[in-house]
N, C-alpha and C positions, 0 to 999 in steps of 0.2 A: 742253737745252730740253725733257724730256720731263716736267716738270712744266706745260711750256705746253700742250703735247698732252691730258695729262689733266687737266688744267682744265677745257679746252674742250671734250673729251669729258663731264667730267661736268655742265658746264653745258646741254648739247646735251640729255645723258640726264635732267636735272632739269626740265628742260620736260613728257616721257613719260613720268612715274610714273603707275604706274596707278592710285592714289588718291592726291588731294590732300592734300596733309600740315596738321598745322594752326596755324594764324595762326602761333601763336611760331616754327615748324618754319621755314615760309616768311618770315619776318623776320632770321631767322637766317642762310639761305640770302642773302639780298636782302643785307645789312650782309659778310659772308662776300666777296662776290662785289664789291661795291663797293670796298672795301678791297684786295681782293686785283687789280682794275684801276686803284685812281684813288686809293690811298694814304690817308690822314686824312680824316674828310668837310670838307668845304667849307660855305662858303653859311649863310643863318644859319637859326634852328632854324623849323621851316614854325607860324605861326599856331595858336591853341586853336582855332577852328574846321577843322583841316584835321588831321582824328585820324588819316590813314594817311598825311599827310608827314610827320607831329610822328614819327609811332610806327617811322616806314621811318630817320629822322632822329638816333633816339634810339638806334636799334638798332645804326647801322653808327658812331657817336658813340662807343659802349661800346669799340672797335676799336682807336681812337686808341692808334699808335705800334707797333703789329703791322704786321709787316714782309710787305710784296706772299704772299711764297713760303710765309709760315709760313700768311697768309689763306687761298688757294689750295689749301694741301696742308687745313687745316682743312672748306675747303669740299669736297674730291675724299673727305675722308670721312663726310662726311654725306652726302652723295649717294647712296655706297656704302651706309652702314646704311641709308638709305631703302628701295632698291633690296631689299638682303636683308630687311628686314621686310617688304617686298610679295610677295617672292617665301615667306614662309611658311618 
């Protein structure tokens, strides 16, 4: 289980970057993190007036058939590059 451990470790640490990443970064993370707890998205796709459910929707949509562990280990490295581009 020590991909569950770091997981949740770098989902803990993706909360405290010290600069916010942008839009696509944090979309990516979102759809990453979706997938890798709750498998394919669900639900149907959010309304043309609801640009950050379409766009949260679309993102974690793109994932379809990526398997929990591979999501996870994808998302435990982005977190990581994050982290080291903040750190310089």
């Amino acid at each position: 289980m020590a991909i569950e451990d770091d997981f949740t470790s770098a989902a803990d640490r993706a909360t405290k970057l010290p600069k916010r990443p942008p839009n696509d970064i944090l979309l990516q993370l979102y759809a990453l993190y979706k997938q890798g707890n709750e498998g394919d998205v669900t639900g149907e796709r959010p309304g043309f007036a609801d640009f950050e459910g379409r766009a949260k929707y679309d993102a974690w949509n793109k994932l379809k058939g990526k398997s929990s562990d591979e999501a996870k280990q994808e998302y435990i490295s982005l977190v990581e590059n994050l982290e080291q581009e903040a750190a310089g």
